[in-house]
C-alpha positions as CSV (number, residue, x, y, z in Angstrom):
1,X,49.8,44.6,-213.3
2,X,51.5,44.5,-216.5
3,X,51.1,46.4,-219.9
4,X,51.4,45.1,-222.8
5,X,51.0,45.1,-226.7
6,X,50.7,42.7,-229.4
7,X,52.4,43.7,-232.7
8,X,51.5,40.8,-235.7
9,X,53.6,40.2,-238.4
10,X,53.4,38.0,-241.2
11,X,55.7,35.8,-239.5
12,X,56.1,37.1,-236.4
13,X,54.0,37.5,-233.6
14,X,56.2,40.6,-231.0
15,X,54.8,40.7,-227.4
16,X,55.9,44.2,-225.8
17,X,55.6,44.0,-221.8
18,X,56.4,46.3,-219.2
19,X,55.5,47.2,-215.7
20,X,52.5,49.0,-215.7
21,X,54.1,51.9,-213.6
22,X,57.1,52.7,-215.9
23,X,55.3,53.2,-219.0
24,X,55.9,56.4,-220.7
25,X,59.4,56.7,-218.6
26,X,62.7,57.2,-220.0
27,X,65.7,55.1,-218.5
28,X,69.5,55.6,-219.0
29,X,72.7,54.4,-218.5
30,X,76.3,55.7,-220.2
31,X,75.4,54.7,-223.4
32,X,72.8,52.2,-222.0
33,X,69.3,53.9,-223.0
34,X,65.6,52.8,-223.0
35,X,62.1,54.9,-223.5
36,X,59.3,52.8,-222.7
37,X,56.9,54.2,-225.3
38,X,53.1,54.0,-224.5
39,X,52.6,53.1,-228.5
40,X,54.5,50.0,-228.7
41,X,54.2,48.6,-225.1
42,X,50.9,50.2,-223.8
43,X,47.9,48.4,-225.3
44,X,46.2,46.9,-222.5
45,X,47.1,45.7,-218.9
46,X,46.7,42.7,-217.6
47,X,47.2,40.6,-214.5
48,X,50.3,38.7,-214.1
49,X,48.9,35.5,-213.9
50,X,48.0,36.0,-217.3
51,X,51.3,36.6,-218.7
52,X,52.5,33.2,-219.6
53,X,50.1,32.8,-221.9
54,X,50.6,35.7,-224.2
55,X,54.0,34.8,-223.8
56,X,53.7,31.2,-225.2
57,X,52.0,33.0,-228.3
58,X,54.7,35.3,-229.1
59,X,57.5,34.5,-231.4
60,X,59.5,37.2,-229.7
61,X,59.2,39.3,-227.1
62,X,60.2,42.2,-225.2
63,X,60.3,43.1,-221.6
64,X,61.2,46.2,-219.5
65,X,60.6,46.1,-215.9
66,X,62.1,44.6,-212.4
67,X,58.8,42.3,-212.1
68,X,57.8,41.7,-216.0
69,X,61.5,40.3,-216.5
70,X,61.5,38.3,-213.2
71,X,58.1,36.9,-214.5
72,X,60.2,36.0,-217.7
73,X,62.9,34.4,-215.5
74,X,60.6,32.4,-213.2
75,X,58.9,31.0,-216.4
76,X,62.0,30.0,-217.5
77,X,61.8,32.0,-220.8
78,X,64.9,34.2,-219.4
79,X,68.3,33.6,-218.1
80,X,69.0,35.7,-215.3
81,X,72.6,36.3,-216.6
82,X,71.8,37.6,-219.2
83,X,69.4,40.6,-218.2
84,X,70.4,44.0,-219.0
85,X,70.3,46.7,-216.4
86,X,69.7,50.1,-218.1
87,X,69.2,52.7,-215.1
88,X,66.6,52.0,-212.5
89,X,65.2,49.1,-214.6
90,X,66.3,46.4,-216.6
91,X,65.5,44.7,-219.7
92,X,65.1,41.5,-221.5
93,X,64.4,40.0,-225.1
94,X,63.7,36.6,-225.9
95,X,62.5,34.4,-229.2
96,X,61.3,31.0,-230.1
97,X,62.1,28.7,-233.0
98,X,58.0,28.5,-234.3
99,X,56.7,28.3,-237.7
């Protein structure tokens, strides 16, 4: 399962996703620092299978979590190169070109 939260914009449409189990945790690195906050990735949760298609809504979006970012990668939405690993958990942040 997979949190998530949908913040609308004029413009912009910002998908927040996380593992379901890491919300509300705090991850670190040297300088390196993340807190996934309940208010802006912890609306609902949903099934993975259901991901792609709040992803192909979003104009941007942004993941924390070993399976939400492999999700990302295996969509083809993310390059696995350029992940960043913060801690015990890594992160990702991707946008499209839509008008």
């Amino acid at each position: 399962m997979f949190s998530i939260k949908i913040h609308r914009m004029p413009k912009e449409t910002i998908l927040a996703v996380c593992d379901e189990e890491i919300l509300g945790r705090k991850f670190a690195d040297g300088e390196k620092r993340i807190e996934v906050y309940g208010s802006f990735y912890g609306d609902r949760s949903i099934e993975e299978e259901s991901l792609a298609a709040y992803m192909e809504e979003a104009t941007i979006v942004n993941i924390v979590g070993t399976r939400a970012v492999q999700k990302a990668i295996d969509l083809g939405y993310v390059d696995k190169d350029r992940v960043l690993k913060i801690g015990e958990t890594v992160h990702a942040q991707f946008a499209t070109l839509r008008r």
